[in-house]
N, C-alpha and C positions, 0 to 999 in steps of 0.2 A: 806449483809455487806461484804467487802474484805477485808480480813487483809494483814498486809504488816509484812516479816520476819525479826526477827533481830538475828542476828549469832553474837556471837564473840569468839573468840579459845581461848586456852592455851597451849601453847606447848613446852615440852623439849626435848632440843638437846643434846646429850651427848656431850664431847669436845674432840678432837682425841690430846688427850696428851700421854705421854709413863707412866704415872703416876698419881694416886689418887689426889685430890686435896689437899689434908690436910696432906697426909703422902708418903711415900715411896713407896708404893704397887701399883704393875702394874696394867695400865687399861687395859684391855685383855676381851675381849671375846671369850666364850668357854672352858676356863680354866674349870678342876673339880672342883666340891661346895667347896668351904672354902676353894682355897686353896693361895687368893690372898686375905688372910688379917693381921692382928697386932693390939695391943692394941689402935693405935689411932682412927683406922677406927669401931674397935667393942668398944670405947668408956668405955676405962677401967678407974678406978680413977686415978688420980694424970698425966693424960698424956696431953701434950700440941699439936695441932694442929699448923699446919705452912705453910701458904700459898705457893703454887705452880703457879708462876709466869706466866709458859708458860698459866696454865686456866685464870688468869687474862689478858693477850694479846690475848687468842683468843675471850674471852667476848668480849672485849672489840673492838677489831675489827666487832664480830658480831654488835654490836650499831651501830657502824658506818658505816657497810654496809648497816642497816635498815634505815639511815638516823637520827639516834637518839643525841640527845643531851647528853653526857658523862660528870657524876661529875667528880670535879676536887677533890671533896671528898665523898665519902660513907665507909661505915661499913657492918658491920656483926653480925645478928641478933642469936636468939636463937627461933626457933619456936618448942613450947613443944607439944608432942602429943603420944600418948603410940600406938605401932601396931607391929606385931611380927617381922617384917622384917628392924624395924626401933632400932638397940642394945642402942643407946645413951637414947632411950627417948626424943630424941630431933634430929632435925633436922636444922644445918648450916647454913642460908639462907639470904635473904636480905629483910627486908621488906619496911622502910618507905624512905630508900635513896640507889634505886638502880643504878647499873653502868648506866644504859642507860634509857632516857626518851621521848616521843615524838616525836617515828618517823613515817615509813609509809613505806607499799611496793606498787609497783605499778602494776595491772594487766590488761590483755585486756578480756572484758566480750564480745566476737561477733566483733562488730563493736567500741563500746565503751571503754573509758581509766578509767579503775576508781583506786584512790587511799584510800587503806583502810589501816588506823591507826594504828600505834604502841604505847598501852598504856607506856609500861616499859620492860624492858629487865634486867632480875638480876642472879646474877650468885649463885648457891649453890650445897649441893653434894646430891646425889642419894643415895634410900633405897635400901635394899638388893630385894634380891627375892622369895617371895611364890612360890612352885612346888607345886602342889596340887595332891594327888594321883587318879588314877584313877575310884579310890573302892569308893572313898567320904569319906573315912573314917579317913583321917590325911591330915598333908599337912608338907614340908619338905622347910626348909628358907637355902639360900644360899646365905653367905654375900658380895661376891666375887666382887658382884656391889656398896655395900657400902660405900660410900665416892669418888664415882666414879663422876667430875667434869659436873656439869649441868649449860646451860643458860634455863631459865624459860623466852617464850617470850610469853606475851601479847595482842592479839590484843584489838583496840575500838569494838563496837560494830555495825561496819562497813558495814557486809557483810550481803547481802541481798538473798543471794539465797545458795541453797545447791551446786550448781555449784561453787558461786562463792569463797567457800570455799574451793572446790577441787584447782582449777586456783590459790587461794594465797598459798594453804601449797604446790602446785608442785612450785613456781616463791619462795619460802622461800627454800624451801629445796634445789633450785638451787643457790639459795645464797649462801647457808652455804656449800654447796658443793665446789663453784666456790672460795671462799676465803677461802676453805682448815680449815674447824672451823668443820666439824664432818664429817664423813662419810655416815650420815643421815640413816643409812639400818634401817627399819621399821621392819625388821624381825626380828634383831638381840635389839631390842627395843633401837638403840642410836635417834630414831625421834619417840617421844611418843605424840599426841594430844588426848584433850580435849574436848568438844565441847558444847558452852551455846546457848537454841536457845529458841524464848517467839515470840508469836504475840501479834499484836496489831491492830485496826483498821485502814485504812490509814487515816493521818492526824489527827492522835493521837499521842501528844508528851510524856507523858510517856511509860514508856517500861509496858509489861506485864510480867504477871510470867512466869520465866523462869527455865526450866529443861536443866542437864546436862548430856551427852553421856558421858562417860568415856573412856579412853584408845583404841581409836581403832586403828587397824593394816595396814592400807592398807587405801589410799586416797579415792578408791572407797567405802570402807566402809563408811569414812567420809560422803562421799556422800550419800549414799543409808541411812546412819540409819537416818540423816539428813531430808530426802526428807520423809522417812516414820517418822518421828518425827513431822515433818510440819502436815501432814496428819492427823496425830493421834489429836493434837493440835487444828485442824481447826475443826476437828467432836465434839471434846468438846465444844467447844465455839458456835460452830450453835447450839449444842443441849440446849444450856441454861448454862452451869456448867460452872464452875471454874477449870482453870489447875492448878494444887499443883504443889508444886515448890518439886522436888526429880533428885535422880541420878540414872541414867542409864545406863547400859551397851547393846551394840549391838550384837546380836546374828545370824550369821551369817547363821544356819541352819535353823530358825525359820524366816529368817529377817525380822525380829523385833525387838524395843527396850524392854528390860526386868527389870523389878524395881531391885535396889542394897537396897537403901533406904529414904526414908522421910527427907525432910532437911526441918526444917521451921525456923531457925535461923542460922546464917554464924558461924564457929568454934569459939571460944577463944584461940587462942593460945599460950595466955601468951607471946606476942614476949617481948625480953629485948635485948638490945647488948650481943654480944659474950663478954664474958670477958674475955679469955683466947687471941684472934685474934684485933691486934691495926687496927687503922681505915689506910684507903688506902686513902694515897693522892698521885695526880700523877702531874705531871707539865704538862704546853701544850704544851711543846716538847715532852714527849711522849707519847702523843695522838698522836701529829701530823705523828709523827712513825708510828704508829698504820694507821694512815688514808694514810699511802704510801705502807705498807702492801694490800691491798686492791686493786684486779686487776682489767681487764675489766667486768663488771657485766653482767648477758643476757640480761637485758632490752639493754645496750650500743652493746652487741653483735651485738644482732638481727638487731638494727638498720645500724649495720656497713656493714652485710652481704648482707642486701638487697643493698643497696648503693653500696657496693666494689663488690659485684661480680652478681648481676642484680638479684638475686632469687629471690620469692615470701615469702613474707609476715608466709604463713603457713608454705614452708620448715623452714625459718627462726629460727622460734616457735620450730620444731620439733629437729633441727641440735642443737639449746640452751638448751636441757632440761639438759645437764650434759656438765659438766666440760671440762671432758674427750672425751665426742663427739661431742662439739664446736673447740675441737684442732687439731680433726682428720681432721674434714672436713675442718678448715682453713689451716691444713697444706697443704692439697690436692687442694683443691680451688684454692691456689696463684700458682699453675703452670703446671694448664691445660688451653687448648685453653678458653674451656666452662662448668664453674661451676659448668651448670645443671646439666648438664651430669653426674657430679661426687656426684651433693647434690640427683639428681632422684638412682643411685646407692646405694651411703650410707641408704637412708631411706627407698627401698625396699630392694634389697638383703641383703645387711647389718646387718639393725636390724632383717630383718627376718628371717635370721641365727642367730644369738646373741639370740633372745628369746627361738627358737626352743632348742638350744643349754644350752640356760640357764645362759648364759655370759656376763660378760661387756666388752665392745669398748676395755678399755686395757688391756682386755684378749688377744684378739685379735692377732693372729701371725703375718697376715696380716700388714704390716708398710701400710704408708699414700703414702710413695716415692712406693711402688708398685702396689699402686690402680694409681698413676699418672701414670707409664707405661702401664699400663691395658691402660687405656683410652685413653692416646698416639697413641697404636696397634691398638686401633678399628677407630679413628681419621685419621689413615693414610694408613686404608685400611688392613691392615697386617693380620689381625683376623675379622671376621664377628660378631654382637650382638649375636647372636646366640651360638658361640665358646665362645664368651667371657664370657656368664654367667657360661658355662661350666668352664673355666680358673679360675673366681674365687671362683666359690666351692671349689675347688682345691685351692688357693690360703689360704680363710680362714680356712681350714683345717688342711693344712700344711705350710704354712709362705714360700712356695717356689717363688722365682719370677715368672712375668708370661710368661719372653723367656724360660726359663728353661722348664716347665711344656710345655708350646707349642710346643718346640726341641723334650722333652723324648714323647708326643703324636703326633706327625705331625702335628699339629693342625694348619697349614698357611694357612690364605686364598689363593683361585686361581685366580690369577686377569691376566695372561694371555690370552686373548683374540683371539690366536688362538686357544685353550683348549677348551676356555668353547666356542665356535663357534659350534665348532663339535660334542660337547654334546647337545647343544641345537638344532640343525640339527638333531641326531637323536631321540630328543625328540618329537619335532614338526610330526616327520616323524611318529613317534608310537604315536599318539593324533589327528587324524585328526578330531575328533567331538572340541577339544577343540578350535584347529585353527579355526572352523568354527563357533564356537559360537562368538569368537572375533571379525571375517569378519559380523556380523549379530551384533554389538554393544553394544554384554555382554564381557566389557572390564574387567570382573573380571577371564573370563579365564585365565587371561593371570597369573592368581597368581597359577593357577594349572599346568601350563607348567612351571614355573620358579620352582614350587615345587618338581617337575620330575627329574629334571636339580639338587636342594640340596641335593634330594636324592639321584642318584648317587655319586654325590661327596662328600655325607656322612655331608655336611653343610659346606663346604671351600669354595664354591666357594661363590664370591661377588655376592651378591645379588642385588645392583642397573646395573651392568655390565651385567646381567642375562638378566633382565630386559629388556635392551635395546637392547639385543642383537636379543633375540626373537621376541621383537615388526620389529625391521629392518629386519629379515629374511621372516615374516611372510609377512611385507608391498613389498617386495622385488619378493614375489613368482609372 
């Protein structure tokens, strides 16, 4: 029997506001423990919470980049639950009428387009945080996150592979990236998922029991604890037994999933409206606000880049993953002769410095108008590919132009052709086995005389000019 996966996420985004959602207190990461809170956020008596408009505009734009359908009324729940990191005893949240319903992101699995479903999108605040000591012997709560503005999104139970899991939280977090709603770092926990995953036989419409990963860090974890979750799942079922429905967390040294606990009933949370926070009605003019807020998306990127400047399909994919490295290369793109040229740069040397380095794109010294000069000078002869990878080492390093760096290094190609004549004359002259393997129809000599030829002049001289010159000296003897 083959069974077929069913995935579906949970995931919360923190929201990049300069402030808590309920109160005054900065949203900051990295601050010392406790030292960004107040009676509202640690939930002292008689205190009233007070909505923070900017987290209701960026919810809210989040929906409608998901493509979701946005009330024109919802409220604000009370979900009770006791756990040390949580001071109210309760938790803010939305339950039966949230901001956003029924949307969808869209991603490319290989060859295929698929659209998997956004059950709800609701916005509420975040628990402090457990430190746990290293002895095992305490654990130390920092509220500093408490009350700090969360959209909680949803998916259907859409996603069929542990891939394709990885492909919707990288095409979401470029979302939320791209219309400026979190900063998404996985590290710093502002992009936290969930993960529900049950087989089933194929062409069985109910679902099967389903276990839950918790909290993982990093997409490829996603993926890995996923893919050994499947695994684990499918040995159960061929051997006869029942998978128990429990939660999981992934363990990264072990990789493996490892039990948290037994879940055979869903929580009671006692939801009730907030009674302190009125309900949010909004008009649909400012929705419509909201939906003008909302820029070019990657799906519309991608598709613009391949069309507007001839690239392939995969750079596409790759120049989209962030915000910020979609602007670089279209600022660079609209005014070089050839995009490739500039998209095959950005995506080797580029990131491969940025990672090496540990950086993001707007770290970067390097502006976009000086990778277009780069690519100008090698376009118009002035600098060899060779110099020029050199140039922008040096460029990303230090933000210098790349006439500047080429002036203080000598770095000009030699494209005088009586120069490089006389070089290649006595090169030919000290190589007569290579001349002669040429004259005999191993036309690949001809890359070890022209290599003679860069070595002396250190890598200036033009390399197709080389080229020719040596073949016409040789054909000439």
């Amino acid at each position: 029997m083959d069974f077929e996966t069913v995935i579906g996420l949970e995931i919360h985004v923190e929201l990049a506001t300069k402030t808590k959602i309920f109160c005054n207190c900065k949203n900051e990461f990295g601050a010392p423990p406790n030292t960004h809170v107040c009676p509202v956020c640690m939930g002292s008596p008689g205190v009233l919470p007070v909505l923070n408009e900017e987290a209701l505009r960026l919810g809210i734009r989040a929906a409608l980049a998901l493509h979701c359908e946005v009330r024109q009324s919802s409220k604000f729940d009370r979900k009770n639950y006791f756990y040390p990191d949580n001071p109210k005893a309760y938790q803010i949240s939305q339950y039966d009428e949230p901001i956003g319903e029924h949307g969808y992101v869209e991603i490319v699995v290989g060859e295929e387009n698929r659209r998997i479903g956004i059950t709800r999108v609701h916005l509420e605040e975040d628990a402090g945080k457990l430190n746990h000591s290293a002895y095992g012997d305490s654990s130390y709560v920092d509220f500093n996150r408490a009350g700090v503005p969360l959209i909680e999104i949803v998916s259907e139970p859409d996603i069929r592979s542990a891939e394709e899991a990885r492909l919707f939280l990288e095409e979401l977090k470029a979302i939320m990236q791209y219309c400026l709603i979190s900063d998404c770092k996985m590290e710093e926990g502002s992009l936290r998922c969930d993960a529900n995953i049950s087989l089933r036989p194929f062409g069985q419409e109910k679902f099967g029991t389903k276990t839950e990963i918790k909290n993982m860090n990093s997409f490829r974890n996603v993926q890995r604890g996923l893919e050994y979750e499947r695994s684990r799942q499918e040995k159960i079922l061929r051997g006869g037994d029942a998978v128990e429905q429990q939660t999981l967390r992934w363990d990264e040294t072990t990789a493996a999933t490892i039990l948290m606990r037994s879940k055979e009933d869903a929580h009671d949370y006692r939801y009730f409206p907030d009674p302190d926070l009125p309900r949010i009605l909004l008009t649909g003019a400012y929705i419509e606000d909201r939906l003008k807020e909302i820029p070019e998306l990657p799906t519309d990127k991608r598709n613009r880049f391949e069309k507007e400047y001839g690239i392939p399909g995969y750079d596409a994919g790759v120049l989209t993953a962030s915000r910020a490295l979609s602007e670089y290369f279209d600022e660079t793109a609209k005014h070089v002769k050839d995009p490739k040229v500039a998209s095959n740069i950005i995506m080797g040397d580029v990131l491969g410095y940025l990672k090496t380095a540990e950086k993001e794109i707007d770290e970067l010294p390097m502006t976009p108008a000086h990778l277009v000069e780069l690519v100008g000078l090698m376009e118009n002869g002035t600098i060899s590919s060779k110099i020029a990878k050199n140039v922008l080492k040096d460029m990303m390093e230090s933000g210098k132009a790349p006439k500047v760096i080429i002036e203080e290094q000598g770095l000009v190609q030699i494209s005088d052709e009586g120069q490089l004549k006389a070089i290649a004359e006595r090169v030919i002259a000290a190589n007569p086995k290579s001349v002669e393997d040429y004259r005999s129809g191993k036309e690949k000599a001809i890359g070890a005389l022209v290599g003679q030829v860069m070595k002396e002049t250190k890598g200036k001289a033009n390399p197709q000019m080389v080229n020719q010159i040596i073949i016409d000296l040789i054909n000439q003897a």
